[in-house]
Each structure stands twice: as C-alpha cells, then as structure tokens.
N, C-alpha and C positions, 0 to 999 in steps of 0.2 A: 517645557513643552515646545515642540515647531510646527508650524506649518504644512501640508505635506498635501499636494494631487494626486488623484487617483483616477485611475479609468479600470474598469473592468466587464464583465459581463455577468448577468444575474443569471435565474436560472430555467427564464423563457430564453438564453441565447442573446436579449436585446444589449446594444452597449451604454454603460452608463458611466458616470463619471462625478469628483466633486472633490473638496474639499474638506478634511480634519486636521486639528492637533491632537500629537501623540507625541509622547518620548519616542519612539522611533518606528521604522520602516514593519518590523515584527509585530508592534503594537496595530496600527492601521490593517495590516495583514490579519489579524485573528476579527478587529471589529468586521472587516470584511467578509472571511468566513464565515463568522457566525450569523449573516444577513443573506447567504448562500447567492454572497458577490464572487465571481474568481476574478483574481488580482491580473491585470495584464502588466499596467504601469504603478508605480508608487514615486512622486518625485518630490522630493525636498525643496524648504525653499534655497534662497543662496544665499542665508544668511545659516542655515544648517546646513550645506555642504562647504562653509567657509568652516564652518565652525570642526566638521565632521574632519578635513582635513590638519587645522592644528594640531587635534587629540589624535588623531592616527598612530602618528610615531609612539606616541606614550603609551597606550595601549597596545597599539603591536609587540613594545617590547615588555609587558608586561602578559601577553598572552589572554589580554579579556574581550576581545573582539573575534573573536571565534564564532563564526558563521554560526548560528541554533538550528536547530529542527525546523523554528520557522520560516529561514532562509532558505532553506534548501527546500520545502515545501513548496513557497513562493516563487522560487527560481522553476522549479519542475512544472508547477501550473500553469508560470507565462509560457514555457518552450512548449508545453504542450498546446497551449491557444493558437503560439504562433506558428507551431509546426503543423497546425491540423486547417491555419490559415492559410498555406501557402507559402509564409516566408519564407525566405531564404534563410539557413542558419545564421550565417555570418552576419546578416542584417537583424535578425531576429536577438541575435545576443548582445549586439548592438544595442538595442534598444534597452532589452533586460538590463545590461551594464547602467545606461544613463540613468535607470531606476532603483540601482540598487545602493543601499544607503551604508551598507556594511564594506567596509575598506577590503580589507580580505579575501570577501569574495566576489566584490569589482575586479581585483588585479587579478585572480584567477579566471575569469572571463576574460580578462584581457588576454590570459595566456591561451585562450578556445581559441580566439578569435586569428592568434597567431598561429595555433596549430594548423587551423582547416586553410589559415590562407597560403602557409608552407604546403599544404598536402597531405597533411598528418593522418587526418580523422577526430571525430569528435573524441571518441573510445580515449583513444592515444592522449588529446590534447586535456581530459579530465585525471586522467593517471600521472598528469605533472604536478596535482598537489592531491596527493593522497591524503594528507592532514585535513582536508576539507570534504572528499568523495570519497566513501567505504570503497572497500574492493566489490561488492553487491550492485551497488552505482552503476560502476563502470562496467561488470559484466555485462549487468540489462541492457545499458546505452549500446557496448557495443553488439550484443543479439537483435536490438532494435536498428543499429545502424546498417547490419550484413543485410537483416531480412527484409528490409525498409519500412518498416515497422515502429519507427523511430518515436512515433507521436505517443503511440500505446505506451511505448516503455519507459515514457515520462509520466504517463499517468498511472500507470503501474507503480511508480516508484513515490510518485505524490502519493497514491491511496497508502501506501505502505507507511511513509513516513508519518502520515495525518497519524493513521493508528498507531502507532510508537508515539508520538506528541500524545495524544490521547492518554494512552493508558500508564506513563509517568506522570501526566497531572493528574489523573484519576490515585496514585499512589501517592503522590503528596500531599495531596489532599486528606487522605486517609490515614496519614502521618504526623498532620500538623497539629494537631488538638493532641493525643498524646506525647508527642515530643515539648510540644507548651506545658506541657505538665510535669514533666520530667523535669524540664528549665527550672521552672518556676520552683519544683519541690528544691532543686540544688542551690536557688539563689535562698531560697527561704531558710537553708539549716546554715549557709554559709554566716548568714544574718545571725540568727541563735547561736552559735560559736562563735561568734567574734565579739560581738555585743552584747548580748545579753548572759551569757552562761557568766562572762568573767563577772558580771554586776553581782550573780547568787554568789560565782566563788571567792569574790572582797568578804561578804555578808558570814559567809560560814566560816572563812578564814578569821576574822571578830572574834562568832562567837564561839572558838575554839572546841568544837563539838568532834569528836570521832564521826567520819562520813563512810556509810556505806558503800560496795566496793561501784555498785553501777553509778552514784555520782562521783568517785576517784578516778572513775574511768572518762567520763564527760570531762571531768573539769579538764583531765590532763589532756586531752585532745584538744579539747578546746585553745589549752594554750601552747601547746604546740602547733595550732594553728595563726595563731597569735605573733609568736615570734619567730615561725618558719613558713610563715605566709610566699614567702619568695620565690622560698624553694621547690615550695607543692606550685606552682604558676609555670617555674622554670622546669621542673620533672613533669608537668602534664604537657610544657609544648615541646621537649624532647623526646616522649613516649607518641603524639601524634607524629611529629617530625618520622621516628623512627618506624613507626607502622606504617605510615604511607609509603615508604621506602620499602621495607618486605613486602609488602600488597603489589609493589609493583614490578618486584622479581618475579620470573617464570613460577618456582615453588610456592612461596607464598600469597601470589595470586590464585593459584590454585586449590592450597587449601581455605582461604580467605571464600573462592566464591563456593566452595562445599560445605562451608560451615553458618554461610548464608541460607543456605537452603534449607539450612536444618533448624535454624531461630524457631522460638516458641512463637504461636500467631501468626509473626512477622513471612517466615521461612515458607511457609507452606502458598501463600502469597506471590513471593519471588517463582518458586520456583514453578507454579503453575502460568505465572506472566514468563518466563523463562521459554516453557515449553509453549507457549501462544507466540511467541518470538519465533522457535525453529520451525514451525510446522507453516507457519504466514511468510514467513522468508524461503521456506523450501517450495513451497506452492507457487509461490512466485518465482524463481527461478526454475523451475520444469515449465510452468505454463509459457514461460517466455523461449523455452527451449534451450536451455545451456544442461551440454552434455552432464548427465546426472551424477559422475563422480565429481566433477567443477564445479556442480549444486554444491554440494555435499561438504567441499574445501570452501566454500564461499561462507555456506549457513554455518559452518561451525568457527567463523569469525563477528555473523551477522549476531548470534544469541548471546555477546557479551556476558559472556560468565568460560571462563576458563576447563572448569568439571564437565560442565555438559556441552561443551567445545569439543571436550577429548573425547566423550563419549559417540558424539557424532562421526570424528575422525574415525574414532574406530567401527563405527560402521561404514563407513565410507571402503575400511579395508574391507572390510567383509563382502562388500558390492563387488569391487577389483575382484574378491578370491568368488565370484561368480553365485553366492549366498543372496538369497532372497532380501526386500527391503525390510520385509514383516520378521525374519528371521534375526537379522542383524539388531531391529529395533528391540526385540526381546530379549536379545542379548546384554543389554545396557543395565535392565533393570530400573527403565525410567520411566517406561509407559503403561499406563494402567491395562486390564485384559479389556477394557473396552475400545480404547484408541488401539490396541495393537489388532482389535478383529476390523476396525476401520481401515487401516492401513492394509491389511490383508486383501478386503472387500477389494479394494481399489486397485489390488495387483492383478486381483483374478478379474477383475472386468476393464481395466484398463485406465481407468480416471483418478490415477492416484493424485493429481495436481486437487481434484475434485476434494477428494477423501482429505489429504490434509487441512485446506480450506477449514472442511467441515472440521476436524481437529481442532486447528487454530480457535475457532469459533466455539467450541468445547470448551477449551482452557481460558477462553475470553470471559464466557458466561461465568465458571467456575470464579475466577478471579472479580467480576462486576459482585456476585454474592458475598463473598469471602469480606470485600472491600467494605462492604454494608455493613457488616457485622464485626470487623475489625475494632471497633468500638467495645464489643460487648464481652469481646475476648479480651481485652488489655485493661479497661477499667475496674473489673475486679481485683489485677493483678498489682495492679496502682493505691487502688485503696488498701489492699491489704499491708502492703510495702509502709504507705502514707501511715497507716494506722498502727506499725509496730515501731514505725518511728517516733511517732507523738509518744505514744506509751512508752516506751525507753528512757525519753527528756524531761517527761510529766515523774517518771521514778526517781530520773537521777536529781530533782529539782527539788521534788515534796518528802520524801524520804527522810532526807534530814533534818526538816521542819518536823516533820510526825515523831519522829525518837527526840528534838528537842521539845515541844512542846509534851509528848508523855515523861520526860524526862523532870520538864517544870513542874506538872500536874503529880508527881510523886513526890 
C-alpha cells in the first residue's frame, strides 16, 4: 500500500482534498468516484514515485503497465475540470502529468505537452501514441478542439469510458462464480485421477477380478494421466499459445468474435453488450459532430468485436452509396424490428444521435436483466455436467465391488 493526496471536487462544485493508501493511483480514483468526488489531482508520495520509477523499465518491457480504463477516465475528468476552469492546456497537463502515477501515460502527456508547444494541436499530439488513445479519442478531442468545444468532449469521452468500465465489471462479475466452478470442478477430477482412482486400481489389480469396461476406461485415463502428466500441461499451453495466435490474425479474429456471439448463455450477453457498445459510441460521435461516414469507420473499431465491425463497415458502404441508415442497419441482420423502427423514427425526425442513445440504453437494460439471471442459466447446466460426472466415477469405482462381492455371495 502507499500514501497518496488528493484534491478534487464533490458534487456541490466545492473543493476538497485529503489523504488515502491504496495500491495505486486507479485504486484512490474508483474510492473517489464512488463518493461522487471528481479527481482533479492524485499525488503519490516520494517514496512511491521512487519506488514507481525503479519498476518502470521492468514493466514497460513486459507490457503490464498499460494505462486502464481508469486512467484514462481520470485523465479525461481532470482536462475536463481544468479546461472548463480556465486553464491553459499546456498548464493544465502539467499538472495532470505530476499526478499521474502510471509511467506510460506520464510520458505520453509529456508528448501533449511537446506537441501544443511545437504547434501541433492536441488532436495531433494524442495520435502519437495510439497504443494508449483509440482512434474515437482522438476524433472527439479533435471535433472538440476545431469547435472549441474542448471541455465537452472530455466529458463526453469520460461519460463513455465510465460506461465501458462499468459494464465489463458488471460482466465479471457475472462470470466469477461460474468460472470458480468450472476451476474448481477441474481441479477436483484432476485430484480423482491422480490420486485416488490409481488407490481403487492397485485394490482391483490384487483382487484379480475381470473389470467392467466404464472402470477399464477410468483406470486407463487415469494412468495415462499419471504417466503423461507433462505432456497434457505441455499440449494445453501450446494449444493456448497457439489460439491466441489465430485469434489475432485478421481471419480468425473474425470468426473467434462470431462464434462469441453465438455461446449458449454467455453469447446472447456479448453480443447485446456489443450492440450497446455501437449505438453509445455512434451517438456519441454524431452528437459531437464527426462527419457520419468517420462515425461509422471510428464505431466499427470502437465495438471490439471483428463480425459486427464488418457489419458496420458495410453499412458505412451503403451510407456512401446514398442508402438510408435504417435501411443499411437492416441489412446486417443485427437489429431487432424494434431498434431498427427506432433508428428509423430518428431519421424521419431528425434526432437520430437521440434514437441511438435511447438504443444503447435498450441493449443496456437487456444486458443489466440477462446479467441477473445468468446464474440461473448456467447453473443447471453445471449441475447436470457435475452430476454425470460423479455418476460415471461412482460406476467405474462400485461396479466392480458389486460383481465381486455377488461373485463372493455365490
């Protein structure tokens, strides 16, 4: 744990300030949230930025200090306090920088700060580490920076971001109690085949008894687990090795996120958080005003899923070949007939930033419900699994107890 000052503003406007320990700058940031503090400053003490700078290098080259959601949250809230203060950017990122605890994205502040004072532009000087700013970022910032509109389109982009933070914990959450189960049942048969089946198959190997085929089938796994223990360890992290690898080729990302979508439970989940993704990302780049085919190339990098990326693109073409938005969206085969008369509503009256809103907020709901009951979906599916398991082990175990003992009994 360190040390760490704060100042920010509650949610009469007034300024406040104080001290916490926290594991880090993220940490202070969410207690603050959740107390509806906005973060201005977070400052370490100097024995954790002594400390922040040893581990730097080892981490940069390991890739785990990667800016989060609540970095970039954080960073968007102070530019927005202090751009709606008055400050000057250059001063204002200034400050931001001395407060931010994350290495990464200090030195890309450093690079803002080099940008605007060569003449760059902000726009310009955040499109020099695209590894840290989406392309959506840097469109808003710069819509925000032509229109002077600058302050909005930080808070535009915080509100955005909160909601993405948001509804990935609300999915891991939703995830953790069956995945613990899943572990748990794996670590549990692992135990049973290593340990205990070999104890029954010394015991039957003794009493020299003909064994039924579902305990020949047990035992011989089992010691094939036994004595190719290595290899099942070394073929499970060559088969991740190698997935992750396809997953992150053009094709196999592709089918990887469509076959996502289609998961039992799980899929119908995704892909309704999917669709609250494009329609909250699309609403937000129209309302900020970025010419609508730019939307449209933006949201279908902003929905993180490859299938309904293309699907967007290709509405995108259809907008170019002069095709309605409501027509193109029908075309997809992704939106139910109530989003698509929503989407429609909002052509013919003009508020389609509106309409999608209200969409996003659609598929929010949908997903908040689903999330609730995700429990009630998978736990059946688990017990039944759990339960033809045990009965399989309980066969291959007592089986041959039951034909020896009627065997003795005769």
């Amino acid at each position: 744990m360190s040390a760490f000052t704060w100042q920010g503003r509650n949610a009469r406007g007034q300024l406040v300030s104080g001290q916490v320990e926290a594991e880090s700058s993220d940490q202070v940031a969410e207690q603050l949230f959740k107390i509806d503090v906005t973060p201005i400053s977070i400052n370490a003490s100097a024995e954790s930025r002594a400390d922040r700078d040893i581990l730097a290098p080892l981490k940069r080259s390991l890739g785990l200090n990667k800016p989060s959601l609540n970095d970039l949250i954080l960073f968007s809230r102070q530019m927005y306090t202090l751009t709606k203060a008055g400050v000057t950017l250059i001063q204002g990122l200034r400050n931001v920088g001395r407060s931010t605890r994350n290495v990464i994205l200090s030195e890309a502040i450093d690079d803002l700060i080099e940008a605007l004072e060569g003449g760059r532009g902000l726009a310009n000087g955040l499109a020099q580490n695209p590894h840290i700013f989406p392309p959506m970022y840097i469109s808003i910032v710069r819509v925000g920076e032509t229109t002077g509109a600058l302050e909005e389109a930080f808070l535009q982009m915080a509100s955005y971001l909160e909601l993405e933070r948001d509804f990935r914990a609300r999915l891991k959450t939703a995830l953790r109690y069956p995945a613990m189960v899943i572990i748990a049942m794996f670590i549990a048969i692992a135990i049973l085949m290593t340990f205990v089946v070999p104890v029954f198959a010394d015991f039957f190997a003794r009493a020299d008894a003909p064994l039924p085929l579902p305990t020949r089938i047990i035992i011989g796994a089992s010691n094939f687990i036994v004595e190719w223990w290595w290899a099942i360890l070394l073929g499970i992290g060559l088969g991740i090795y190698a997935f992750s690898r396809w997953i992150e080729s053009e094709h196999g990302s592709y089918i990887w996120d469509r076959t996502k979508l289609r998961l039992p439970a799980v899929g119908k989940i995704l892909f309704q958080g999917t669709m609250a993704r494009f329609a909250r990302s699309f609403a937000m780049t129209y309302r900020a005003g970025v010419p609508l085919v730019q939307g449209m190339t933006l949201v279908a990098q902003a929905v993180e899923n490859q299938y309904v990326g293309q699907a967007v693109a290709d509405m995108r073409s259809g907008v170019e070949r002069g095709e309605s938005l409501s027509r193109t969206a029908q075309a997809t085969g992704l939106f139910s007939p109530l989003v698509l008369q929503m989407i429609s509503v909002g052509e013919e009256t003009g508020n389609v930033d509106g309409m999608l809103q209200e969409t996003a907020e659609f598929y929010e709901r949908e997903v908040d419900y689903d999330l609730r009951n995700l429990s009630e979906y998978i736990e059946p599916i688990l017990l039944v699994f759990l339960a033809a398991l045990v009965l399989v082990l309980a066969l291959g175990v007592f089986l041959p107890m039951w034909d020896m003992g009627s065997a003795a009994l005769s």
